[in-house]
C-alpha positions as CSV (number, residue, x, y, z in Angstrom):
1,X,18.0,116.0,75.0
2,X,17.1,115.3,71.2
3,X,19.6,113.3,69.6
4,X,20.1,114.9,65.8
5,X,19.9,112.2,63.0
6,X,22.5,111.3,60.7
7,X,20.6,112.3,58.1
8,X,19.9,116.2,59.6
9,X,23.9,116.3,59.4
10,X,24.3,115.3,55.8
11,X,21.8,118.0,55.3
12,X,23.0,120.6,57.2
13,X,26.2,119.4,55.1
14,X,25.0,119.8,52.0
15,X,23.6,122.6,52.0
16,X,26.4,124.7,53.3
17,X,29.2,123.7,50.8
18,X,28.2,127.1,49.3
19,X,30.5,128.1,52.2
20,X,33.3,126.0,51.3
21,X,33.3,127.9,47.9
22,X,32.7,131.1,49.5
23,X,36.0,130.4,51.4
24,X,38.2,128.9,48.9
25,X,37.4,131.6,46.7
26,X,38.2,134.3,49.2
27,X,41.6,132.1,49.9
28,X,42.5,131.5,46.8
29,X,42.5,135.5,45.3
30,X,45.0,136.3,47.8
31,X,47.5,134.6,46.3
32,X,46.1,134.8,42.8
33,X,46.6,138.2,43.0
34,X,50.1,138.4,43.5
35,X,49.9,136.7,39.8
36,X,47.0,138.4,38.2
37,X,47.9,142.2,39.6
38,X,51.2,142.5,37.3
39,X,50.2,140.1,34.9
40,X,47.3,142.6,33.9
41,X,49.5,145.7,35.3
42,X,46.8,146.6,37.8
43,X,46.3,149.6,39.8
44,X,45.2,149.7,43.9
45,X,42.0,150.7,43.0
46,X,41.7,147.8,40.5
47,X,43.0,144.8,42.6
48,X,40.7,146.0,45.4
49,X,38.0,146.3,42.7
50,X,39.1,142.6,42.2
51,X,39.2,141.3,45.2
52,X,36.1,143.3,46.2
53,X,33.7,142.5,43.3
54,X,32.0,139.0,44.7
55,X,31.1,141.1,48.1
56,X,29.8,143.6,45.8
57,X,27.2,141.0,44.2
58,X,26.6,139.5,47.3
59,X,25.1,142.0,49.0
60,X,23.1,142.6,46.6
61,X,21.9,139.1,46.7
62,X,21.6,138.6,49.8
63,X,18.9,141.8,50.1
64,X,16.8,140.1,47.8
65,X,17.7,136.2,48.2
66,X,15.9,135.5,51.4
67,X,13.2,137.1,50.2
68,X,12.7,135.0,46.6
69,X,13.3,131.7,48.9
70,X,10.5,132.5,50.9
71,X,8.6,133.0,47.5
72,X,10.1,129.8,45.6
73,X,11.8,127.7,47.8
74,X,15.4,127.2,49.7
75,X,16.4,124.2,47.6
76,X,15.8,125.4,44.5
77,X,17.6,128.7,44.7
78,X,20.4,127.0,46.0
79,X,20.8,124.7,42.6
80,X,20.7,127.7,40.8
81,X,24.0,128.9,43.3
82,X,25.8,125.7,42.6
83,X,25.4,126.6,39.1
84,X,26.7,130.3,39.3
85,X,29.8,129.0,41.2
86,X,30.7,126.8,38.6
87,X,30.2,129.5,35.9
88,X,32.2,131.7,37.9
89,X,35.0,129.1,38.2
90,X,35.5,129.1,34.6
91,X,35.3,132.0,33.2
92,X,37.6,133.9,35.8
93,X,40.2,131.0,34.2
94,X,39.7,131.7,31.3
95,X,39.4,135.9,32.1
96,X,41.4,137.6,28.7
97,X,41.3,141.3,30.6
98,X,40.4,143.1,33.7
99,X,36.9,143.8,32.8
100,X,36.5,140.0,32.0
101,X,37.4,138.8,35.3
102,X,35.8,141.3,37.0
103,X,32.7,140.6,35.7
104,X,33.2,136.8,36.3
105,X,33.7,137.5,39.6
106,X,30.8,139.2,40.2
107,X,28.6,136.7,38.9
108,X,30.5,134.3,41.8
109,X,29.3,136.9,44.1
110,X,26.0,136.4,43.6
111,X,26.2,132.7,44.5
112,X,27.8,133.8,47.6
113,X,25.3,136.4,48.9
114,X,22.6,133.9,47.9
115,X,24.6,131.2,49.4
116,X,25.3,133.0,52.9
117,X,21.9,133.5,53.6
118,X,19.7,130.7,52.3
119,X,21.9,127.9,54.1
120,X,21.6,129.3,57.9
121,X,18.0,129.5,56.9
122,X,17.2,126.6,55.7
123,X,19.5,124.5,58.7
124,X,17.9,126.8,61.5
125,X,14.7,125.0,60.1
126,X,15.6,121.5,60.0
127,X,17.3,121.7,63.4
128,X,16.0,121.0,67.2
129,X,16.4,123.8,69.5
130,X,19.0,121.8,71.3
131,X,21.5,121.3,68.6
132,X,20.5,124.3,66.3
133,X,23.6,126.5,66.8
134,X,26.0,123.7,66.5
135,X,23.9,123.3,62.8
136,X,24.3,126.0,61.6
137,X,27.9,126.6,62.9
138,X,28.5,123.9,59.9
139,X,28.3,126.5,57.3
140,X,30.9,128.2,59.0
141,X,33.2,125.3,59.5
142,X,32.7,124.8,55.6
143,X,33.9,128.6,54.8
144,X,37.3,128.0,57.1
145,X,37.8,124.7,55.4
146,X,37.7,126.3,51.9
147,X,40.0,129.2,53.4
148,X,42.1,125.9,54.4
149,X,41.8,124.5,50.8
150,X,42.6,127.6,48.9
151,X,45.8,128.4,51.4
152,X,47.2,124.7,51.1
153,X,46.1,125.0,47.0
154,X,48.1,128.5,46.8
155,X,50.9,127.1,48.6
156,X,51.2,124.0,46.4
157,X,51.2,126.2,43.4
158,X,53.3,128.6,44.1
159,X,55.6,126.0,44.8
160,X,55.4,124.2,41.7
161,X,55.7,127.5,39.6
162,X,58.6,128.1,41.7
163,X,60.1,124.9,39.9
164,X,59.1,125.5,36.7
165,X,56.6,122.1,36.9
166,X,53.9,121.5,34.9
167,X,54.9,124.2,32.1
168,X,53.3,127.1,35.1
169,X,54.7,130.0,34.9
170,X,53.9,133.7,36.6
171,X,51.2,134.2,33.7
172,X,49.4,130.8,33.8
173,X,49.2,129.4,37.6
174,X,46.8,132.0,39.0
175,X,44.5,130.1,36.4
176,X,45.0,127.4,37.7
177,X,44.4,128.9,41.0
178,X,41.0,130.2,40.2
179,X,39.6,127.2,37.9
180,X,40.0,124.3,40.9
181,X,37.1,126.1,42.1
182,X,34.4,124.4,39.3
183,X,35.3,120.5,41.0
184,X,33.8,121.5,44.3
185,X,30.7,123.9,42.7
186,X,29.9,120.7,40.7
187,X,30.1,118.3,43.7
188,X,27.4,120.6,45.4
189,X,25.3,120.8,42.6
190,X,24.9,117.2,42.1
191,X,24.2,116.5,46.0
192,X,22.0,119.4,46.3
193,X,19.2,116.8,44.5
194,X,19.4,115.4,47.8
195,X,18.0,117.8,49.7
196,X,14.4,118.0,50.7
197,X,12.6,121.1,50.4
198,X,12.5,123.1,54.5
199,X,9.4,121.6,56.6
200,X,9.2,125.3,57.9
201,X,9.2,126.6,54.5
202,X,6.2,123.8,52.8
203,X,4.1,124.9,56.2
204,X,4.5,128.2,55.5
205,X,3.2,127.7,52.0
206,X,0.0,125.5,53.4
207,X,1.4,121.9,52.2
208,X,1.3,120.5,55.9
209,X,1.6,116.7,55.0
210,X,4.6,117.1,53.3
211,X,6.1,119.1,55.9
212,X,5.3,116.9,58.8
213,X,7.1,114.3,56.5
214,X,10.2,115.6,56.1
215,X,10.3,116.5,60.4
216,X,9.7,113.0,61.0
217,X,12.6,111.9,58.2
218,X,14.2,114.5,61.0
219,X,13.3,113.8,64.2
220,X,10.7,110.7,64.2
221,X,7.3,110.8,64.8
222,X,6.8,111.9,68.4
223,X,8.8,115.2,67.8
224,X,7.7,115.7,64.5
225,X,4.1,116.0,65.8
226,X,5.0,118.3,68.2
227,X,7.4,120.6,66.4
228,X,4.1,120.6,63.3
229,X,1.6,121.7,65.9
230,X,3.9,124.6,67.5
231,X,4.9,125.6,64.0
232,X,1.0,125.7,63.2
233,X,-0.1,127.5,65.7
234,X,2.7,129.8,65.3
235,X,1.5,130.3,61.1
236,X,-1.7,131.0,62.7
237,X,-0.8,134.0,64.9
238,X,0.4,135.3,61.7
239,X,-2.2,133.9,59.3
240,X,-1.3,137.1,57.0
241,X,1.9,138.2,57.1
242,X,3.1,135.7,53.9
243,X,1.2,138.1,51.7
244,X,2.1,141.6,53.5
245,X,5.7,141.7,54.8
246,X,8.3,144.0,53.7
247,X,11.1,145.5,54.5
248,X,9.5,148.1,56.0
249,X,8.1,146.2,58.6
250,X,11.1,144.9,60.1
251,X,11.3,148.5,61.7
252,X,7.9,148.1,63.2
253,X,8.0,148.2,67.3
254,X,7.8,144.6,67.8
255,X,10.9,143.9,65.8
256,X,12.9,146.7,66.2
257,X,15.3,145.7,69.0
258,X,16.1,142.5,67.2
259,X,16.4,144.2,64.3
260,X,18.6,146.7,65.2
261,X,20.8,144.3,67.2
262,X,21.4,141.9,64.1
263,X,22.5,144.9,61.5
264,X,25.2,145.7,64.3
265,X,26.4,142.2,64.6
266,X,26.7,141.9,60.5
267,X,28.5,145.3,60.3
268,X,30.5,144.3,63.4
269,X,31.6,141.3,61.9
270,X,33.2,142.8,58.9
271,X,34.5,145.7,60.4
272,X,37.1,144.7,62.5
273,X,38.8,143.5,59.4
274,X,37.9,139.6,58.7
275,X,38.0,140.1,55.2
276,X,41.1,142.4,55.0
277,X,42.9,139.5,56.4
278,X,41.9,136.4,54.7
279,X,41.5,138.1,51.4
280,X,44.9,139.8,51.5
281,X,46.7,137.6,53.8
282,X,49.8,136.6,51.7
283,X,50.0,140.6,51.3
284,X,49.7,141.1,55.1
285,X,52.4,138.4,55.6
286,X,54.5,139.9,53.0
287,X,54.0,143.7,55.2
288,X,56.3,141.7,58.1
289,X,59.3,141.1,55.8
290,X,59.0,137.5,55.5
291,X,59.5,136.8,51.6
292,X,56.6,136.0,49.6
293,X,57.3,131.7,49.7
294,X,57.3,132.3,53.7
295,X,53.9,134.5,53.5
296,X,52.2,131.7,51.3
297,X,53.0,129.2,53.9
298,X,52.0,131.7,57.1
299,X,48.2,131.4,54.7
300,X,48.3,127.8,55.5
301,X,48.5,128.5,59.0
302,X,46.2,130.9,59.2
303,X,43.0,128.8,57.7
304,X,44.1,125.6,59.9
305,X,43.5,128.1,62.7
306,X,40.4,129.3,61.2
307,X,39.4,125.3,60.9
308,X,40.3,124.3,64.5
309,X,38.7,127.2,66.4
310,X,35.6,126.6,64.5
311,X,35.2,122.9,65.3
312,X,35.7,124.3,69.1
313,X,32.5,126.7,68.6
314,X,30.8,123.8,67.3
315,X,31.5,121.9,70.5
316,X,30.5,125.0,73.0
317,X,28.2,127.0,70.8
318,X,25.1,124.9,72.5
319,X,26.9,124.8,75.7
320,X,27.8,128.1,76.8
321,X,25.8,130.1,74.6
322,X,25.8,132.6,71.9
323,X,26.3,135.7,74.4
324,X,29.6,134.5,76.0
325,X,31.4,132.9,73.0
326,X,30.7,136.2,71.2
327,X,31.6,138.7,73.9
328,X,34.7,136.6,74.8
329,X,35.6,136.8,70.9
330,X,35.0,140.4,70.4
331,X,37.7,141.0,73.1
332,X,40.2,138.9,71.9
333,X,40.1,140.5,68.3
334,X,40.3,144.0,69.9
335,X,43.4,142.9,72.1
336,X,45.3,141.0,68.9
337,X,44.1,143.9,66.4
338,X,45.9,146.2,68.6
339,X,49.3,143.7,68.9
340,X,49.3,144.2,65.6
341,X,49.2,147.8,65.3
342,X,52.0,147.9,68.5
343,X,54.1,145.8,66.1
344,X,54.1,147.3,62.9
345,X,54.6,150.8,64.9
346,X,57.7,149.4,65.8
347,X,59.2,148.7,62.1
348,X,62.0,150.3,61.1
349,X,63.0,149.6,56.8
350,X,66.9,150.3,55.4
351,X,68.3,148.5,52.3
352,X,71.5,148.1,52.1
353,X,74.2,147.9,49.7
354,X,74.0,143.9,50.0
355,X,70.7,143.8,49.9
356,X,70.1,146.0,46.5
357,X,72.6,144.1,44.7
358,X,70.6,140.8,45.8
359,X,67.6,142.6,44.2
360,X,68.9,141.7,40.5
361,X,65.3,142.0,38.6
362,X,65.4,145.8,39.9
363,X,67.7,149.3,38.8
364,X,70.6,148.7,41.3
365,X,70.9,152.4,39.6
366,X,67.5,153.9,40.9
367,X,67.4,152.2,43.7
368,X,71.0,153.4,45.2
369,X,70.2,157.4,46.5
370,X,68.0,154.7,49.0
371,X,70.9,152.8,50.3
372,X,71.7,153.0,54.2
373,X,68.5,155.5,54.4
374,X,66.1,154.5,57.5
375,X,62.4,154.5,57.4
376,X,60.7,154.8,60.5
377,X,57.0,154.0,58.6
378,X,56.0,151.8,55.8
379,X,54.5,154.1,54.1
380,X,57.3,156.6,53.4
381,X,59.9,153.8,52.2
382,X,57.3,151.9,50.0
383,X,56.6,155.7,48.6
384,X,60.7,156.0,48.3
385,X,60.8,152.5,46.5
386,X,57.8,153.1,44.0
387,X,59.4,156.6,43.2
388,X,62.7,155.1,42.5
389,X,61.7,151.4,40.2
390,X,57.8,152.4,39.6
391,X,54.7,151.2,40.9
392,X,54.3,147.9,38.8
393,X,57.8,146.8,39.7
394,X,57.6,147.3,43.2
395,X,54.3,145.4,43.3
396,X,55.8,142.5,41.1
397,X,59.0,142.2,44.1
398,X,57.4,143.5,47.1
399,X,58.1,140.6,49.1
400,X,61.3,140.3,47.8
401,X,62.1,144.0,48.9
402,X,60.2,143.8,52.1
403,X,61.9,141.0,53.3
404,X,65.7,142.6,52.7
405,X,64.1,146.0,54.2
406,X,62.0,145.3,57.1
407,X,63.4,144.9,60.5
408,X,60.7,144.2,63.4
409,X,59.0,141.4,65.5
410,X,57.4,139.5,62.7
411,X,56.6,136.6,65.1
412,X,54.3,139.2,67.3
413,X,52.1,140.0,64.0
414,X,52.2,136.8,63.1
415,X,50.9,135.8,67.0
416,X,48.1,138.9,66.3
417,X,46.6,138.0,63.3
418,X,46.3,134.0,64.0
419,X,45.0,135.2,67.8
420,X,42.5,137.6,65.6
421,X,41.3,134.7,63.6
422,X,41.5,132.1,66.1
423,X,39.0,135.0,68.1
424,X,36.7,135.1,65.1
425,X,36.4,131.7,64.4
426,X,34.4,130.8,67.5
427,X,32.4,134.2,68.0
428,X,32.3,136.3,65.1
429,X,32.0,134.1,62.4
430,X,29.4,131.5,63.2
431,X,28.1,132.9,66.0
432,X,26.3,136.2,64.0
433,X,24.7,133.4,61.0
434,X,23.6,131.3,64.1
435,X,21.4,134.5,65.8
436,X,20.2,135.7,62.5
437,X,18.5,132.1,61.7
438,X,16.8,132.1,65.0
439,X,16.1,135.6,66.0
440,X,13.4,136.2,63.7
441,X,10.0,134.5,63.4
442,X,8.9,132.4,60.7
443,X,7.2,135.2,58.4
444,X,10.1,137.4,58.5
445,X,12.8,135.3,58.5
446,X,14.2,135.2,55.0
447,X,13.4,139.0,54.5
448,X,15.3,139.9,57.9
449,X,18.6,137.9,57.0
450,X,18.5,138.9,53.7
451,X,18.0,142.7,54.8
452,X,21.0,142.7,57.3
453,X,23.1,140.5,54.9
454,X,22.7,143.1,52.6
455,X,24.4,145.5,55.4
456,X,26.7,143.0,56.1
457,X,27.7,142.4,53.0
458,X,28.2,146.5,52.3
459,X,31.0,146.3,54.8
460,X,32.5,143.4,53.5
461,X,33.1,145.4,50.0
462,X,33.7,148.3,51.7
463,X,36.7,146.9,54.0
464,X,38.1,144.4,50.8
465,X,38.1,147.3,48.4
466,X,39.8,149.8,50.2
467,X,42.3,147.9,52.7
468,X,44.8,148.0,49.6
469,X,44.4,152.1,49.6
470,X,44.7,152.0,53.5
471,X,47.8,150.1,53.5
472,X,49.5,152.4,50.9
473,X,48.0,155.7,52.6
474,X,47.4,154.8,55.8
475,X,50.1,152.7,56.7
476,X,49.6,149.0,58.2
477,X,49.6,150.1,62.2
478,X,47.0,152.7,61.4
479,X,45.0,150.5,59.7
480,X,45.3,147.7,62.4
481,X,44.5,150.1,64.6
482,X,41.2,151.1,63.6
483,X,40.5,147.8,63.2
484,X,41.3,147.1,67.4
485,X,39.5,150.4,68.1
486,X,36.4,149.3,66.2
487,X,36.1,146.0,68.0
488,X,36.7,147.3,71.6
489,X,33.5,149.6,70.8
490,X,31.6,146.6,69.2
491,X,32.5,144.8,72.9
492,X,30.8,147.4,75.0
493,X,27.8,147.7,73.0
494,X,27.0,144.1,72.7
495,X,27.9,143.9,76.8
496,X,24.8,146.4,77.2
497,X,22.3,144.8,74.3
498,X,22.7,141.3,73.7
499,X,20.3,139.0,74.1
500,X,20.7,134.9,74.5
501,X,19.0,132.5,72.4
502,X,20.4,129.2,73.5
503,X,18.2,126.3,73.7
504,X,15.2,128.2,72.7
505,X,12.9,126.8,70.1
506,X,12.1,129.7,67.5
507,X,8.6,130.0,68.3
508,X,9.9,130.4,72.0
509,X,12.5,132.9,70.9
510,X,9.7,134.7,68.5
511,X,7.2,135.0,71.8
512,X,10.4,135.9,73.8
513,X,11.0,138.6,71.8
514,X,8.4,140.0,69.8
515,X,6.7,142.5,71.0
C-alpha cells in the first residue's frame, strides 16, 4: 500500500481550513443570536434570514465555483475565499443594522460554497486511491473542529458577559463572537501561498511537466510516472470535453446514474436536519428546559462529538468503505431523530406561582391568568407566553422561562441529538464530499460537484431558514420527526442504489462507471 507523504497532509490541511471557518461560523451564530435577535428586535423570519444567508450565497457559489476552478485554477480561487472570509469577519462585527449584517453574511457565504467544493476537489487530486477518502475526510474533520471552536468560544463568552468582564455586555459580545473569525481567515490566507497548483488540474490544461512535478513532490517518481500516464491516457479519451462540457451534459446516459445518485446524497445530507442542529443548537438545548448557561455548555458537547466521530471515519473511511459507513449512519440518524421526537412528545409545561415571581425581568402581572395552567405541546404555551409579555420579551428570556416551565426527559434529547451527530459525523458528513470528488471523471469533475453543491446547498438554506418557523408552528416533536422520517427513506434508497468506490483510482472508478 502507498504510504501518503507528509507533505500531501499539510496540503490536504491547508487547503481545507475553509472548513474550519465554515464550521466556526455556523457554531458561532447560534449563540450570537441569542445576542444579536433582541439586540436588533428581530423577527422569526429575520433570524432565519440570518442564520440562513451564508447557505444562501453558497449555493450559489458552489454552482458556479467548480466550474471557474476548472477554468482558472483551484489555488487561486481559494486565495480569493481566504479573502472573503476575513471580509466577512469584519464587517458582521462591525454590522450597525439588520440589512448590514445580512449582507456581510452573505458575502461569508460565498467563501463557503466556493470553499466546500474546491477543497474535496483539489485533495481528491493530490491523493492515491488508497488513502483518498481518509484525505478528503480532512475537510470534514476541519468543519467539526470549527463547530468545536465556535461552541467552546460561545461558551467562554457567555461566561464572561455573565460576569460583567471585559466591559461585554448583552449588546457588545456577539461582536466579539463574530469578529474572532478574521484570526483564522488570515492564517489560511497566508498558508494558502503554499499550496501548489492540482497536478490533475495543470494536465488538464496541457502543462504536463509541471504536473508530473508536483505528483512526484507527492508520491516519488515511480508512482508519479504511473499516475501521469493513466491520467494521460485518460485526457486522451476525452481529448474535447475541456472546451464542450456543461451542465447539460451531466444528464447525458453515461453519467446519469452517478449523477442522480450524488444530488440525493447532497439533499439527503441536509435534510435530515444537520444544519437545524448545529446552527440552532443553543436554541434546541434551550427547547428541553435546561437554562440558557446549561444549553451553551450542551454546544460544547455537541462539536467534541462532531470532532471524535470524525477522526473515527477518518480511521475506517478506507477500511470498510463508503457504502457501510454511510448506510450504517443513515440509520442511526433516523433512530435518534425519532428519540427526539418520542421525547419532546412527552413534555408537559406549567409555571408556577414560584416560578413567575423568579421571572423578575417579566409582568408578574401578565404572566399570572398562566399560573398552574398545563401545556401538553410547546407550541400552545410558548403562544400563551408571547400573548401574555410579547414576542421580543419572550425571545430575550426564553431559556429562562423554558427551564422553570418544561418538565420532560431532557437527558433522552440530549442522548438523540449527540447520537444524531455522532451518526453524521462518520457517514453523512464526510462521506457525501468524499464520493463527489471521486465519482466523476476528470472533465466533469468541478462542473458535477459544483452542480450538486448547488442542490445541496438549496436544502441547507431551506432547512436553516425555516426551522425557526417550524419550531414556533410546528412544534419541536413534529419537526424532529420529519427529520427521522426523512432519513429512514434516505436508508432504503441508498440500500437499493449505492455504489462503492473504495480503493479505486478515479480513472478506474470513471471506466467503472461511465457508460
Amino acid at each position: 500500500m502507498q504510504k501518503t507523504s507528509n507533505f500531501t497532509i499539510f496540503l490536504a490541511t491547508v487547503v481545507s481550513l475553509g472548513g474550519f471557518l465554515f464550521g466556526f461560523d455556523a457554531g458561532i451564530i447560534s449563540g450570537v443570536m441569542n445576542f444579536a435577535g433582541p439586540f436588533f428586535d428581530l423577527t422569526d423570519g429575520q433570524e432565519g434570514s440570518i442564520v440562513a444567508a451564508p447557505t444562501l450565497a453558497a449555493m450559489f457559489a458552489m454552482l458556479v465555483a467548480g466550474r471557474l476552478s476548472d477554468v482558472v485554477g483551484r489555488r487561486i480561487l481559494l486565495i480569493i475565499v481566504a479573502f472573503l472570509y476575513a471580509l466577512s469577519a469584519i464587517w458582521s462585527a462591525y454590522a450597525g443594522g439588520y440589512e448590514a449584517l445580512y449582507a456581510a453574511r452573505l458575502v461569508g457565504g460565498i467563501a463557503f460554497g466556493a470553499a466546500l467544493v474546491i477543497a474535496p476537489t483539489f485533495i481528491a487530486e493530490i491523493s492515491s486511491a488508497e488513502r483518498r477518502g481518509s484525505l478528503v475526510s480532512i475537510q470534514q474533520l476541519n468543519i467539526v473542529l470549527g463547530f468545536f471552536a465556535a461552541f467552546l468560544c460561545n461558551a467562554y463568552l457567555n461566561g464572561l458577559n455573565n460576569d460583567g468582564a471585559y466591559g461585554l455586555t448583552d449588546n457588545t459580545v456577539w461582536r466579539w463572537m463574530l469578529g474572532l473569525e478574521f484570526f483564522p481567515a488570515i492564517l489560511y490566507f497566508i498558508l494558502l501561498f503554499f499550496v501548489p497548483r492540482s497536478p490533475r488540474w495543470l494536465f488538464l490544461k496541457g502543462k504536463n511537466a509541471e504536473g508530473e512535478k508536483v505528483l512526484v513532490k507527492l508520491h516519488g517518481k515511480e508512482v508519479a510516472r504511473r499516475e501521469a500516464a493513466e491520467i494521460i491516457a485518460s485526457m486522451a479519451e476525452d481529448a474535447d470535453k475541456e472546451t464542450k462540457t456543461s451542465i447539460w451534459e451531466l444528464f447525458a446516459p453515461k453519467l446519469r446514474f452517478l449523477l442522480w445518485v450524488g444530488i440525493a446524497i447532497g439533499i439527503l445530507q441536509q435534510v435530515t436536519g444537520i444544519n437545524a442542529i448545529y446552527f440552532y443548537a443553543t436554541s434546541i438545548f434551550k427547547q428541553t428546559g435546561i437554562g440558557t448557561d446549561a444549553a451553551f455548555t450542551s454546544g460544547v458537547w455537541l462539536s467534541l462529538t462532531s470532532v471524535i466521530f470524525t477522526i473515527v471515519a477518518i480511521f475506517l473511511i478506507d477500511r470498510v468503505g463508503r457504502r457501510k459507513l454511510l448506510l450504517t449512519g443513515i440509520g442511526g440518524i433516523a433512530i435518534t431523530m425519532l428519540l427526539c421526537a418520542y421525547s419532546f412528545k412527552q413534555a408537559t409545561y406549567t409555571l408556577n406561582a414560584t416560578d413567575v415571581t423568579e421571572l423578575t425581568d417579566l409582568d408578574a402581572t401578565a404572566l399570572g391568568p398562566l399560573t398552574g395552567k398545563v401545556f401538553d405541546n410547546d407550541i400552545d404555551f410558548k403562544d400563551a407566553v408571547k400573548a401574555a409579555v410579547g414576542e421580543q420579551a419572550y425571545k430575550k428570556y426564553e431559556g429562562d422561562i423554558l427551564e422553570r416551565a418544561t418538565t420532560m426527559n431532557a437527558l433522552l434529547v440530549m442522548i438523540g441529538i449527540l447520537g444524531f451527530v455522532a451518526c453524521f459525523a462518520f457517514s453523512l458528513g464526510p462521506v457525501m464530499w468524499v464520493m463527489l470528488s471521486e465519482m466523476y471523471p476528470n472533465a466533469y469533475r468541478g462542473l458535477a460537484i459544483g452542480f450538486i453543491g448547488f442542490i445541496n446547498g438549496f436544502a441547507s438554506w431551506g432547512v436553516s431558514r425555516f426551522f425557526p418557523w417550524e419550531l414556533s408552528n410546528l412544534g419541536s416533536s413534529l419537526t424532529f420527526l420529519i427529520y427521522g422520517t426523512i432519513a429512514t427513506l434516505g436508508f432504503f434508497l441508498f440500500l437499493r442504489v449505492l455504489p462503492e468506490t473504495k480503493g479505486k483510482t478515479l480513472e478506474e472508478i470513471e471506466r467503472e462507471y461511465v457508460k
